[in-house]
C-alpha positions in Angstrom: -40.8 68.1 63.2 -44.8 68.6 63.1 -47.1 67.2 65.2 -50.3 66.3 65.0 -52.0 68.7 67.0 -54.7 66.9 69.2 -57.4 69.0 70.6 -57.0 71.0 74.2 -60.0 68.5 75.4 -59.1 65.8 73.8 -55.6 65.5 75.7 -57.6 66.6 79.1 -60.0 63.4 78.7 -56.9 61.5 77.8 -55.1 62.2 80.9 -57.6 61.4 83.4 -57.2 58.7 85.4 -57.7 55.3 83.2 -61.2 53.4 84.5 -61.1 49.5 84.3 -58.0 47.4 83.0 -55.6 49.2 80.2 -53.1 47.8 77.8 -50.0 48.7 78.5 -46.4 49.2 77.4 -43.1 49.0 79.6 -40.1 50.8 78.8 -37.8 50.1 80.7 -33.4 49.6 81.4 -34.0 47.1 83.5 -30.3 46.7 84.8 -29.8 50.2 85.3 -30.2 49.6 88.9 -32.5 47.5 90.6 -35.7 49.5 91.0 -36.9 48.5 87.7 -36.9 44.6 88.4 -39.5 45.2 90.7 -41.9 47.8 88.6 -41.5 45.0 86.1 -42.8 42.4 88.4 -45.4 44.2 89.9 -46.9 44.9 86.2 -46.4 41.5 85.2 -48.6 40.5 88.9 -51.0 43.4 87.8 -53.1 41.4 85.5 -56.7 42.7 86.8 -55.4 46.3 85.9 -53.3 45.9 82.9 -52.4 43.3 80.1 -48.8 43.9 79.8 -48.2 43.9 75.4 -44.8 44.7 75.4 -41.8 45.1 77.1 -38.9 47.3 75.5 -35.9 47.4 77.1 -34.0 50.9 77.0 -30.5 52.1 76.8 -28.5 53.4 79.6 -24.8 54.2 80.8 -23.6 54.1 83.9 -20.9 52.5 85.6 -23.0 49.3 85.0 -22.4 49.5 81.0 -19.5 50.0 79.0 -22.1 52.4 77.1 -26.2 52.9 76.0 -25.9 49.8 73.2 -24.5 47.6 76.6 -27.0 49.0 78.7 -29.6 47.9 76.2 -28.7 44.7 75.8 -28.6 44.3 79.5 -31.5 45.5 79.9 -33.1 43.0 77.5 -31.4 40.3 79.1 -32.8 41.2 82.4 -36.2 40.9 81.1 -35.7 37.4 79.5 -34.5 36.7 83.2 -37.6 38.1 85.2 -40.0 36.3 82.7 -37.8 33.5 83.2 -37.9 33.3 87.2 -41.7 34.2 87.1 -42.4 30.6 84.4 -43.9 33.0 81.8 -42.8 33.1 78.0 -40.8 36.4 77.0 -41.4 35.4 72.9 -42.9 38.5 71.0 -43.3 40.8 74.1 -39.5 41.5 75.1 -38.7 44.0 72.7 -34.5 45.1 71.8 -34.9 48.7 72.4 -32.2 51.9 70.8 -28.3 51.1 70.8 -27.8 54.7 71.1 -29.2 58.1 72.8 -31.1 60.6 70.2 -28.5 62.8 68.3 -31.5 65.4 67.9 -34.7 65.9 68.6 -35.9 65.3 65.2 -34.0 62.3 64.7 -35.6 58.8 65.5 -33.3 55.6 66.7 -35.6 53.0 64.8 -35.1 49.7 67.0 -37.8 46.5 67.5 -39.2 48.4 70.6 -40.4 51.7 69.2 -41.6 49.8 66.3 -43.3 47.4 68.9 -44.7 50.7 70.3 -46.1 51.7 67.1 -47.8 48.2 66.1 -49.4 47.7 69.3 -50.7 51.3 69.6 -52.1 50.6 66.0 -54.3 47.5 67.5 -57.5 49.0 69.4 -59.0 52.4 69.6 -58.9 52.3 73.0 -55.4 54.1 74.1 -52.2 52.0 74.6 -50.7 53.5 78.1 -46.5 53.8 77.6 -44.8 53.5 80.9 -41.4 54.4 80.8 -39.0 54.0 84.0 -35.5 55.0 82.1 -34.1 57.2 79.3 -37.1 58.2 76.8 -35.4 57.4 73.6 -37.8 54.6 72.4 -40.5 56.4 73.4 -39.8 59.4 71.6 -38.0 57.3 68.5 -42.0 56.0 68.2 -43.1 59.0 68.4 -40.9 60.6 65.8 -41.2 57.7 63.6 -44.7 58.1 63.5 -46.0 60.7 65.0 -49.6 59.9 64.6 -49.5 57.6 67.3 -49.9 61.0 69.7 -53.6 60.5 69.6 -53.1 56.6 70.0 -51.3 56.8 72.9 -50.6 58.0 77.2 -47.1 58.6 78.2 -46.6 58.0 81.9 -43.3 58.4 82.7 -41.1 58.2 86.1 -38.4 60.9 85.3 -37.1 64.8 86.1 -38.2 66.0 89.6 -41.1 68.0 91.0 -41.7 71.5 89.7 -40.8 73.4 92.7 -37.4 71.7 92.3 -34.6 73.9 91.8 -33.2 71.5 88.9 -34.2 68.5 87.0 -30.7 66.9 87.2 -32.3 63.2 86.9 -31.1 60.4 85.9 -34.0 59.1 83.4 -34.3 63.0 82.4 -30.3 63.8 81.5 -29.4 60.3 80.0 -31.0 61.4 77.0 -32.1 65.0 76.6 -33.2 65.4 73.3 -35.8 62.3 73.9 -37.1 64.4 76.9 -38.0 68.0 75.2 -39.1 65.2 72.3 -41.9 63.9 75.3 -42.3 67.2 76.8 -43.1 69.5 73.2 -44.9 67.5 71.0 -48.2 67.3 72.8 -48.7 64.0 73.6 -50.4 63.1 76.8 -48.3 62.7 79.6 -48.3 61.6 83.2 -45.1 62.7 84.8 -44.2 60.5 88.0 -41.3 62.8 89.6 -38.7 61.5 91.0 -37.7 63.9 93.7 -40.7 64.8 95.5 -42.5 62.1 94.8 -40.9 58.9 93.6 -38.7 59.2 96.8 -41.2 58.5 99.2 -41.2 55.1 97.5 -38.5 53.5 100.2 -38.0 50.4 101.9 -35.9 48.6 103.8 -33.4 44.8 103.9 -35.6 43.7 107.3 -39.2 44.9 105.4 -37.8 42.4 102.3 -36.4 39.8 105.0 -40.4 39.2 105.5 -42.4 40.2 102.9 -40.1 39.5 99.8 -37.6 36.9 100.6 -39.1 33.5 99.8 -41.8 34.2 98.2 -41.2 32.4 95.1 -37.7 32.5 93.0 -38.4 36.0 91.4 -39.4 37.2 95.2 -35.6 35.4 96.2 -34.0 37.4 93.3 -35.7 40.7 94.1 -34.1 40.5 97.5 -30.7 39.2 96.5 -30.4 42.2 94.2 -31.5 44.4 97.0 -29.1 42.8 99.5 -26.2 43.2 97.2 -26.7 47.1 96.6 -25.3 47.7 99.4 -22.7 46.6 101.4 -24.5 48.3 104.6 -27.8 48.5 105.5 -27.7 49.7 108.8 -30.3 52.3 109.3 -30.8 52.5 105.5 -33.4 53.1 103.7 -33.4 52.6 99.6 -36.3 54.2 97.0 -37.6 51.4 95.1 -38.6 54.7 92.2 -40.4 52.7 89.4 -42.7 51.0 91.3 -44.5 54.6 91.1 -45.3 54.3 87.2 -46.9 51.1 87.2 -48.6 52.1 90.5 -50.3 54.9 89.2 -52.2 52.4 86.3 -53.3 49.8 89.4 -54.9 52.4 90.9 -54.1 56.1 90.3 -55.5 57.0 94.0 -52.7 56.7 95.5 -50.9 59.1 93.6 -52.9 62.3 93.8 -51.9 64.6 90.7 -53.3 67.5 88.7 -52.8 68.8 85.6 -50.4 71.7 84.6 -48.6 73.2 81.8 -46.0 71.2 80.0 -42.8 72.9 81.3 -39.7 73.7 79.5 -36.8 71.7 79.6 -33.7 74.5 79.4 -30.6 73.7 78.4 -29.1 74.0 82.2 -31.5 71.3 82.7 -34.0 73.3 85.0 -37.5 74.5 84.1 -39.1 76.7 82.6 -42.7 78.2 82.4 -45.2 78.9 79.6 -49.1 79.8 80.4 -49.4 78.7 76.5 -48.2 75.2 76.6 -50.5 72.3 76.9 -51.2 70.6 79.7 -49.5 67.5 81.1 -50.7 65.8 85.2 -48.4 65.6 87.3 -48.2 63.4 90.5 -48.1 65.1 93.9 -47.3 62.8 96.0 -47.3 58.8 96.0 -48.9 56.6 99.5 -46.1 54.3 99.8 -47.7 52.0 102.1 -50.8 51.4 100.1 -48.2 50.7 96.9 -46.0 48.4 98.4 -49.2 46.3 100.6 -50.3 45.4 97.4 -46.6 44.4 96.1 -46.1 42.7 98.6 -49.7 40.7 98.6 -49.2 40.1 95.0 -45.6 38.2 95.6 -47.2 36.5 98.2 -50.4 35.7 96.2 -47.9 34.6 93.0 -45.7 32.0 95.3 -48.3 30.4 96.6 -50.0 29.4 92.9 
């Protein structure tokens, strides 16, 4: 596959930190878990830093799905659901996303969600930021479907771990390989949220939802049902709430400290690998839980009380 190749500077002044409110994209397999419910909520509650123009739901499989087409759908049911419980419309954002992983790297799964990644990264000159919090496969699919949309677009993913890591055995990262080294090679600019290392500072507790989360409003109920239910103990147990880290970084990238460093190679023992040649990616550091969660948590509040 050829890229477009977009200039060294170009992709540096694309990957600093966005100023003012950005459009923005969700990828997301929403009942993978139950991490993503509340990254989706927190976007949707973000609206003086983002105006949320899609939501694609992504495959997955895991014991939760009978396989990635399952997983999907799922995951677009979940959506309806959130919009649903938080009395806003899901018609024409809440995108069907791939009913299968990439068989290659230069094959596309064309779905409604990377199409609805293409049409709305067509709409304004300014950049369309593409969060993804599961399996890259629409996100890549875009990309290979059209891949002019590289200069249109940021990538700001929650998946693989930190560098220093001695593997990047992740869940997001292994469900769907090809997608991955699609993200990772063809230049376009990315903002890698790790999960280990950094997305695994995000944790909280069932007594921190007890008060902040429970009763606040019938999504904040079903955010700490879901939470409640993961567990059948949660004594001295704390749980990383991972995605909340990719839509954090758009409300206000402070509290993820990152830096830019060459895009690393994904090896086939799923580890990486390093090139002084590649082009540059940022990377987050490190992510202040506290200051992410206050403002989750005074949002919910803020959103029960309207």
């Amino acid at each position: 596959m050829d890229y477009p190749e977009l200039p060294a500077q170009a992709r540096t002044e694309r990957l600093e930190p966005p100023m003012g409110k950005v459009r923005m994209a969700l990828d997301t397999d929403a009942r993978n878990q139950i991490d993503d419910q509340f990254a989706i909520t927190y976007a949707l509650l973000s609206s003086e830093a983002m105006e949320v123009t899609a939501m694609c739901a992504a495959p997955f499989h895991n014991p939760r799905s009978s396989g990635p087409a399952d997983g999907m759908e799922q995951s677009y049911a979940e959506l309806q659901r959130i919009f649903e419980l938080m009395n806003l419309d899901p018609e024409s954002r809440v995108h069907h996303g791939a009913d299968r992983f990439l068989e290659s790297e230069n094959e596309p799964v064309d779905c409604p969600a990377a199409r609805a990644i293409i049409s709305q990264a067509a709409k304004e000159d300014k950049p369309l930021y593409v969060a993804g919090i599961g399996a890259l496969t629409n996100v890549a699919s875009a990309i290979l479907l059209d891949p002019e949309i590289i200069r249109r677009i940021v990538v700001v993913w929650l998946g693989g771990h930190s560098t220093h890591w001695p593997h990047t055995k992740e869940f997001n990262m292994t469900q769907d390989q090809h997608a991955a080294r699609v993200v990772f090679n063809c230049g376009v600019p990315l903002v890698q949220i790790p999960c280990l290392g950094v997305a695994s500072h995000m944790l909280t507790t069932l007594p921190e939802l007890d008060i902040y989360v429970k009763g606040k409003g019938a999504i904040g109920d079903y955010l700490h049902e879901i939470f409640r239910e993961h567990s059948p103990d949660h004594f001295a147990r704390a749980k990383p709430i991972w995605d909340l880290s990719a839509v954090a970084w758009l409300v206000n990238s402070v509290w993820l400290p990152s830096g830019l460093i060459r895009s690393p190679v994904i090896t086939s023992e799923m580890t990486y690998a390093f090139d002084d040649d590649r082009h540059h990616i940022r990377a987050a550091r490190w992510v202040d839980r506290n200051a992410v969660f206050a403002d989750f948590f005074s949002k919910l509040a803020n959103h029960a009380a309207e």
